[in-house]
N, C-alpha and C positions, 0 to 999 in steps of 0.2 A: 324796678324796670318793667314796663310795660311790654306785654306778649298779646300779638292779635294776626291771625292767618291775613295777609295782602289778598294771596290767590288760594281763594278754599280749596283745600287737598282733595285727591277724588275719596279717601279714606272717610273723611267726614259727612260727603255727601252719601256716600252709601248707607251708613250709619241712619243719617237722617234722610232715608231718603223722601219722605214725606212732605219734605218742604219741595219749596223752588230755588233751586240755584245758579239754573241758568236759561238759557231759554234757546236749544240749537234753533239753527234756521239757516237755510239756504241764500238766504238774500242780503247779509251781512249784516241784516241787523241787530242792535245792542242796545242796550236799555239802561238810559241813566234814569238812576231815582234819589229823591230827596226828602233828607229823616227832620225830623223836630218842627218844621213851618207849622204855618206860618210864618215867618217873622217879617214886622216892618223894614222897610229898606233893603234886608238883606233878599227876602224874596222878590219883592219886585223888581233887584237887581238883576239875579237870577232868569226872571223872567222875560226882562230885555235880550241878557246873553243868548236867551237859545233863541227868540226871536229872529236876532242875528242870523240865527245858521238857518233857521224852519226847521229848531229839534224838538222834537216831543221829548215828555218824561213823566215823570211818574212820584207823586208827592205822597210821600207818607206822613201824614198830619198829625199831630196832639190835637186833643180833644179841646185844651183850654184855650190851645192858641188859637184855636178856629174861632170859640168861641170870644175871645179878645179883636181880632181880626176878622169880622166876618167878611168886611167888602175885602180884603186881599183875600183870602179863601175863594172868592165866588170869582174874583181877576184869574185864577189859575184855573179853574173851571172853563171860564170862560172862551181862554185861549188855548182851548184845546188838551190839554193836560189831565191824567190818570191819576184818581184818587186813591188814597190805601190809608187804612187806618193801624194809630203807632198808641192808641191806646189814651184816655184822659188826661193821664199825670205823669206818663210816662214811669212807668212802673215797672220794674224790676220781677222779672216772672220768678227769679230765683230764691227772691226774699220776699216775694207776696204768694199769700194764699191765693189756692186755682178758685174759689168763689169769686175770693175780692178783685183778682184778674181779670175774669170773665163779665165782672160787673163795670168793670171800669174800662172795659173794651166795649162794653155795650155804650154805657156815656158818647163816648167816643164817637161811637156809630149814629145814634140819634142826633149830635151836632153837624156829621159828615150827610144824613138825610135830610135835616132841615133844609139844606141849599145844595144840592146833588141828589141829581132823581135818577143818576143812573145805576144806581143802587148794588155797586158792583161790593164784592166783599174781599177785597186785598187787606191781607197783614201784616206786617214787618211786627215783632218786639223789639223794643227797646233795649238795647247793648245787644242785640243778638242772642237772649236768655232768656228760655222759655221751660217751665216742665213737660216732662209726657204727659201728664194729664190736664194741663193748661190748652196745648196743643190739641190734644185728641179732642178736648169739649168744643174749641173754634172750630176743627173742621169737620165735626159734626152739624154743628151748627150752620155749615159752608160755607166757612171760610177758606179764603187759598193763602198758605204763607209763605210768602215771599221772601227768602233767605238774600244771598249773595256770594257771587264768583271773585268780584276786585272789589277790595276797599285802598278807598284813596288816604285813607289816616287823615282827610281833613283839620279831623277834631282834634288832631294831637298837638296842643303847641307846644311840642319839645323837638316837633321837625320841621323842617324848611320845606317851603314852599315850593323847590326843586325837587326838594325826594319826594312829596304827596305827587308832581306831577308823576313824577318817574313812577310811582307806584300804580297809576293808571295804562301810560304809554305799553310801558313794559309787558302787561298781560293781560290787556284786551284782546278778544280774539271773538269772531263773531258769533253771538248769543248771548255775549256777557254778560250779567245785571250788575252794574257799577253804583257803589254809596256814596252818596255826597251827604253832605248836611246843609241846609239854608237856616244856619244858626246864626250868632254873633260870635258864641266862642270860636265856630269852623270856620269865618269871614276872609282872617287875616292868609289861610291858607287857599279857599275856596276863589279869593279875589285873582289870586295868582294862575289856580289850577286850570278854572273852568273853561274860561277863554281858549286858553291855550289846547284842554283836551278837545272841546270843540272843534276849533281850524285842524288839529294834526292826525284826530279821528276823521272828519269829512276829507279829509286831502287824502286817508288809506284807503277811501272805500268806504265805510262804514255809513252805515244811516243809523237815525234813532228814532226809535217807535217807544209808543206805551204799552205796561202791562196790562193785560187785559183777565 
């Protein structure tokens, strides 16, 4: 059975407080971001839907995928959209050494510079597993890592496409930083969700900005 916090407890965030979890703000804004992209199709998907609305967001990229994708990479640049890097091969900070981590988040970055000059330094790890000393060498280096408040279980296909929405709906509140994935595995839930958190988030109020 699969365990993974919806709405990060304030217990955790204290703990880590080093990351980013959420982002308060007086103006209702909330922050969707998306893990694993590039992907054909499903990102340019993606990128229609917030279209739609005039939502920004905020893409956490693999390094290989940029590197496989570069003109959809430079599409999400293009149109406005916040870049953050998820690391070359998507690497597991728990089961990788903090060298080969921090080597392979450089990769990563040197793909995200080739075509992005705005040279910002957002993080997410991959599964949301990182060490302290993996951590500490990024934001020395100045990095900012960018945790999260909702996860929508996208990636889970052991849930329905009603509970990932509900797991959005239910505990947005404004400043949230919300995970999606613009994967193929996340597709079959993400097709359902997105739309829908879109119209029912702008219909509460909310707007969506990038992380910056």
């Amino acid at each position: 059975m699969k365990f993974y916090w919806i709405k990060t407890n304030t217990f955790i965030k204290k703990i880590f407080s080093n990351f980013t979890w959420d982002i308060p703000n007086a103006e209702n804004k909330i922050y969707l971001t998306f893990d694993d992209g590039p992907t054909p199709e499903v990102t340019e998907w993606v990128l229609e839907e917030l279209k739609k609305h005039q939502a920004k967001a905020t893409f956490f990229c693999i390094g290989k995928n940029i590197e496989n994708s570069p003109g959809l990479f430079q599409k999400v640049i293009n149109e406005g959209h916040a870049i953050g890097n998820h690391t070359f091969n998507h690497f597991n900070g728990w089961k990788t050494s903090s060298n080969d981590y921090v080597k392979n988040t450089f990769l990563c970055q040197a793909e995200i510079n080739r075509l992005n000059t705005a040279n910002n330094k957002l993080f997410r790890p991959p599964y949301g597993k990182i060490k302290k000393s993996q951590s500490k060498e990024l934001r020395r280096l100045g990095y900012k890592i960018i945790m999260w408040n909702v996860l929508s279980a996208d990636f889970d296909q052991t849930i329905t496409p009603e509970k990932c929405l509900e797991n959005v709906l239910k505990n947005t509140v404004s400043g949230s930083i919300i995970i999606f994935h613009d994967s193929v595995k996340a597709y079959k839930n993400l097709e359902y969700v997105l739309p829908r958190s879109l119209q029912i988030l702008k219909e509460r109020g909310f707007t969506f900005d990038t992380i910056h």
